[in-house]
C-alpha positions in Angstrom: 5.4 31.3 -15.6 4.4 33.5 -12.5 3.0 31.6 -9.6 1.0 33.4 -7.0 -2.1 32.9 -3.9 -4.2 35.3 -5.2 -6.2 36.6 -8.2 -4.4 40.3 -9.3 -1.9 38.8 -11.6 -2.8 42.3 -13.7 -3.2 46.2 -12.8 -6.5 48.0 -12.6 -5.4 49.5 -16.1 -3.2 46.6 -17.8 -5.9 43.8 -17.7 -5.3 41.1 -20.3 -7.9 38.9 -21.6 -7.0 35.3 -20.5 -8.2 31.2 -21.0 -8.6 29.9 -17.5 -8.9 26.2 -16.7 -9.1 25.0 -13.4 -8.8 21.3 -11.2 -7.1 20.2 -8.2 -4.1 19.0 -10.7 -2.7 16.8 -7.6 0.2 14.8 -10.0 -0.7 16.3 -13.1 -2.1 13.0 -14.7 -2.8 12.6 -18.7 -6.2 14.3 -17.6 -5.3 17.3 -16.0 -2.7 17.1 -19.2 -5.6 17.2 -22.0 -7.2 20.4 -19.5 -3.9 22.1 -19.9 -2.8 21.8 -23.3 -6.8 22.9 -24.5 -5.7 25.9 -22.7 -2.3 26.3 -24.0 -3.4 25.9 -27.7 -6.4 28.1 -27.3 -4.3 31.5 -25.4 -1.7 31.0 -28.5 -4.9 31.3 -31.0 -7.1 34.1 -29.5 -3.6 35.8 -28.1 -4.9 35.1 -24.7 -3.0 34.6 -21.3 -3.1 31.0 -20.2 -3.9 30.5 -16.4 -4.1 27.8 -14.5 -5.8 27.8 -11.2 -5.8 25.1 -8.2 -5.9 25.4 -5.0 -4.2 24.8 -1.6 -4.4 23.1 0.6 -6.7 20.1 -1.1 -10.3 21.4 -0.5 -11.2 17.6 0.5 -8.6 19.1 3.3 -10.9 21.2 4.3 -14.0 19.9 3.9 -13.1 16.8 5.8 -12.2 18.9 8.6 -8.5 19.8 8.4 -7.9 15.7 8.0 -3.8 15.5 6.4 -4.4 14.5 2.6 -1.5 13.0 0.8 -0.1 14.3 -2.3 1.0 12.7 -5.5 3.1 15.5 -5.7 4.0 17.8 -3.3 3.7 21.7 -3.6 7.5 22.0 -4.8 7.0 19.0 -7.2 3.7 20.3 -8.6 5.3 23.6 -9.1 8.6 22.0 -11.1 5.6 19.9 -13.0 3.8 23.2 -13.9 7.1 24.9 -15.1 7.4 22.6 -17.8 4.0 23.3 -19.3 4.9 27.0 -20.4 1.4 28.4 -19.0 1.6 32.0 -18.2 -0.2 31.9 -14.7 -0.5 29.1 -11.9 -2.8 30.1 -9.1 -2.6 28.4 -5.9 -5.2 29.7 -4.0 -5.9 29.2 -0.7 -8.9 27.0 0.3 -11.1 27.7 3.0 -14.2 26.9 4.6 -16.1 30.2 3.7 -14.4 30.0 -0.5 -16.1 26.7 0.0 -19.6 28.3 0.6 -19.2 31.1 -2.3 -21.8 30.5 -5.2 -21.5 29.7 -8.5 -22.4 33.1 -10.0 -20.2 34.8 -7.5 -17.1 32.6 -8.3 -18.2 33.4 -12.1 -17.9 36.7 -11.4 -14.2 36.9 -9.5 -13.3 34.8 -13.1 -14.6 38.3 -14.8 -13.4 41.1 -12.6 -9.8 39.5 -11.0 -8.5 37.7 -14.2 -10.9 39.2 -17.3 -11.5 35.7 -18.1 -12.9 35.0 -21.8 -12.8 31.1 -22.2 -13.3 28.5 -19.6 -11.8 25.0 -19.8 -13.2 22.1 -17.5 -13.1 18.5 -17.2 -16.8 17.0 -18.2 -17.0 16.1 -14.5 -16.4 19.5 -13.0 -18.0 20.8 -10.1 -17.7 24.2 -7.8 -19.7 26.6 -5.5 -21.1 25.8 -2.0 -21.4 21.7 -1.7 -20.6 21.5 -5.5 -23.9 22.6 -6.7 -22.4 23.9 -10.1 -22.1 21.7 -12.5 -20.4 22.3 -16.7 -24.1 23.0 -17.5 -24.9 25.1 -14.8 -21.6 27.0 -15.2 -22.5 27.5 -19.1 -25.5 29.0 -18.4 -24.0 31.6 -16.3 -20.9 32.6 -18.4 -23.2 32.4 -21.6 -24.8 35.4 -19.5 -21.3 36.7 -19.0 -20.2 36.5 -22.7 -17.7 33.7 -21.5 -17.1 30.6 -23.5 -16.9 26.9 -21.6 -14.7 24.2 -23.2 -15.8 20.8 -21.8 -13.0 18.1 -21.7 -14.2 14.6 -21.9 -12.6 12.5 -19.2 -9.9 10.0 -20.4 -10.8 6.5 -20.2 -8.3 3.4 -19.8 -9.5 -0.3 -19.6 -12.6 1.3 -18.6 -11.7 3.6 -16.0 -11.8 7.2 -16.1 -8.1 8.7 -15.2 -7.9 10.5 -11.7 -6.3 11.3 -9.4 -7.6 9.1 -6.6 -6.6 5.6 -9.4 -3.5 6.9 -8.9 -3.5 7.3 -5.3 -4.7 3.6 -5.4 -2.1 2.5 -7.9 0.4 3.6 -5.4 -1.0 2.4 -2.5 -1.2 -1.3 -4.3 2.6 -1.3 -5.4 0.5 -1.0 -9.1 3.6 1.9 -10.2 3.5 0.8 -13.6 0.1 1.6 -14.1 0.7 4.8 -11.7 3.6 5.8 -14.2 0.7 4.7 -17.6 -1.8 6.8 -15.9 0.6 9.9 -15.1 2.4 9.4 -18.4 5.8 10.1 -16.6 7.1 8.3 -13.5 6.3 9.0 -10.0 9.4 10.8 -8.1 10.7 11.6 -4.9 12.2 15.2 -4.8 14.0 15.3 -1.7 16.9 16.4 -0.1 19.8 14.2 1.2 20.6 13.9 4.7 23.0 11.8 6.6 21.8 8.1 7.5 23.5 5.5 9.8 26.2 4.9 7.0 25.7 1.2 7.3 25.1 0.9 3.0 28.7 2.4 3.3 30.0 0.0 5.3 28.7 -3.2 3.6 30.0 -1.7 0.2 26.0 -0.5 -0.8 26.4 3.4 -0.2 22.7 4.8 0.0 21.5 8.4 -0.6 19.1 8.8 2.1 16.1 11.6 1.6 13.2 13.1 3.4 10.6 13.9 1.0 8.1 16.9 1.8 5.3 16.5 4.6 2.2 14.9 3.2 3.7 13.0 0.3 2.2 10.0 -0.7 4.7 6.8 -0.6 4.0 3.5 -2.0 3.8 1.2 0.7 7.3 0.0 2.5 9.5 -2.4 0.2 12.4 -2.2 -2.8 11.5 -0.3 -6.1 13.2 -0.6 -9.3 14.0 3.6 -10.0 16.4 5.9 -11.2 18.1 8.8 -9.4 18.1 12.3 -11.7 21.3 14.5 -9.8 22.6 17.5 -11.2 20.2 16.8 -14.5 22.1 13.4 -14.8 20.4 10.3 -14.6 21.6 6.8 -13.0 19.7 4.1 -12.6 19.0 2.8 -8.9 17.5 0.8 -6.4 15.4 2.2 -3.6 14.2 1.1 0.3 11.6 2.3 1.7 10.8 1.0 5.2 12.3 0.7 8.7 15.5 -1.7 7.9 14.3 -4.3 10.8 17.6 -6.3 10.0 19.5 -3.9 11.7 16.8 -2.9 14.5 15.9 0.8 13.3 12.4 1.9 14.0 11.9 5.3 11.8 10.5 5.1 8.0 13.7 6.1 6.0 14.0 6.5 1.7 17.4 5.2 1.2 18.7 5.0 -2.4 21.8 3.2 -4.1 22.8 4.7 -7.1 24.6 2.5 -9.2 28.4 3.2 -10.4 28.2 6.0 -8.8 30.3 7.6 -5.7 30.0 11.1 -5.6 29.1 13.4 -2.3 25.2 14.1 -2.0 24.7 15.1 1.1 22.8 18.7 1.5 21.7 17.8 -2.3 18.7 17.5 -4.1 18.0 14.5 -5.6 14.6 13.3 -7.5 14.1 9.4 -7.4 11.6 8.0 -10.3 10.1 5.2 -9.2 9.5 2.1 -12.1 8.1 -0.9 -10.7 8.6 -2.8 -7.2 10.8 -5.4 -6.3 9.8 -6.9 -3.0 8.7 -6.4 0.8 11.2 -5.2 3.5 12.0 -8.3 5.4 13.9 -8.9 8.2 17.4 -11.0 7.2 19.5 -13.2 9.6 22.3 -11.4 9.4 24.5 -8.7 7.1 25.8 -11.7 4.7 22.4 -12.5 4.0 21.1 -8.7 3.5 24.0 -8.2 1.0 23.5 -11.1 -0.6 19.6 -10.3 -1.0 20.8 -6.3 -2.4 22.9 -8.2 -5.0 19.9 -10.0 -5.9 17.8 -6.3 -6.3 20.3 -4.9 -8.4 20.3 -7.5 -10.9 16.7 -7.4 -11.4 16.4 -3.8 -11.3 19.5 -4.4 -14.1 17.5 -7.1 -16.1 14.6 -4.7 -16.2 16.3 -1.6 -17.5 17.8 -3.5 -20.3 14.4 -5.0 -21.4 12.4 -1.5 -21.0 
């Protein structure tokens, strides 16, 4: 897979026909899945190239007046996410204020020229062109003009909600990750590198892993969550804190994972931390007894639920 900013992923005399589909794929839900496997099984049938565009930053981004958005997935996340669906082309493009204004013919038309685009995938929902006056009909009547076919994608539904994004967003927000995880049909994660903490887990005989995850990431709210911890493509299951650790006075949000049965160096690594379900809200405990006690407690729930699920 090639990823790339810009439209001329061919040469002025090597341009291959291609299947385009096209969405702000922020955490690459069972939606934006349906959008890109139409793709994928359509390029291997009319020998096209598959191409996948999005674009960057989030327009709501920039349409809300540079406002920080927060990603299900961050840029390096999405990317990984992408890899694994064997397109040939992901397009990040850049979103500005003046792409926002271009009409729907003219954004037809870079389709045609920049990536000789033959079929069109969209979800039944889609929009594009200045303040999202195109529409799927709108944008069938202009590449039926073009000689361009449109593949419509019916929005998933699930106990009568259509799948998106912002569900998810809420899912997370409301500690919901089960539903997050249903809804993305893999689990939220944490790619992050690890960095060196106040070594107090070390000290109490609960070594953590501590991360920073990219800028703009979306975290469930502050509390313990049930995860496991992929290192060095192994996977161990794990409990994880996310909060400010009031028992021992520190005042900066931190990630902070305990790996189970597992002692090896991480610092400078990458770790990704898939998130399950959560356990409980960071409190404040009388003392380090009491904190201990309560992290013995975690892990045998997070134990109790990985031998059930």
């Amino acid at each position: 897979m090639k990823i790339t900013n810009n439209f001329n992923i061919f040469d002025e005399d090597n341009k291959q026909q291609t299947i385009v589909t096209i969405g702000n794929f922020d955490g690459i839900h069972i939606g934006h899945k349906k959008l890109i496997t139409t793709t994928k099984k359509y390029a291997l049938e009319k020998g096209l190239k598959s191409v996948v565009i999005t674009f960057s930053p989030h327009p709501l981004e920039i349409i809300k007046n540079n406002i920080p958005f927060l990603y299900i997935f961050s840029e390096e996340e999405k990317n990984r996410e992408m890899e694994k669906e064997n397109i040939d082309f992901f397009i990040k493009y850049p979103f500005t204020k003046d792409f926002a204004n271009i009409s729907p013919k003219d954004f037809v038309n870079i389709l045609i020229e920049k990536l000789n685009c033959k079929i069109l995938v969209v979800g039944e929902d889609y929009c594009f062109g200045k303040n999202r006056t195109g529409n799927v009909e709108i944008l069938k009547n202009i590449c039926k003009e073009k000689g361009i076919e449109v593949i419509k994608i019916y929005n998933i539904v699930i106990d009568g909600e259509r799948v998106s994004s912002s569900i998810i967003r809420e899912c997370l927000n409301n500690r919901n990750i089960k539903k997050a995880n249903l809804l993305l049909n893999k689990p939220y994660y944490i790619l992050g590198k690890v960095v060196e903490g106040n070594k107090l887990g070390r000290t109490i005989g609960f070594p953590t892993a501590n991360i920073i995850p990219s800028k703009n990431k979306l975290l469930p709210p502050d509390g313990v969550y049930i995860t496991k911890t992929k290192y060095n493509n192994n996977i161990y299951d794990s409990i994880t804190n996310i909060g400010t650790n009031p028992t021992v006075n520190n005042t900066h949000r931190t990630i902070e994972t305990y790996i189970f049965d597992f002692n090896q160096n991480l610092y400078n690594k990458d770790i990704e931390v898939y998130f399950y379900d959560w356990i409980r809200s960071v409190k404040k405990f009388k003392g380090i007894d009491e904190l201990k006690g309560q992290i013995a407690k975690d892990i045998n729930i997070a134990n109790n639920f990985f031998r059930l699920n």
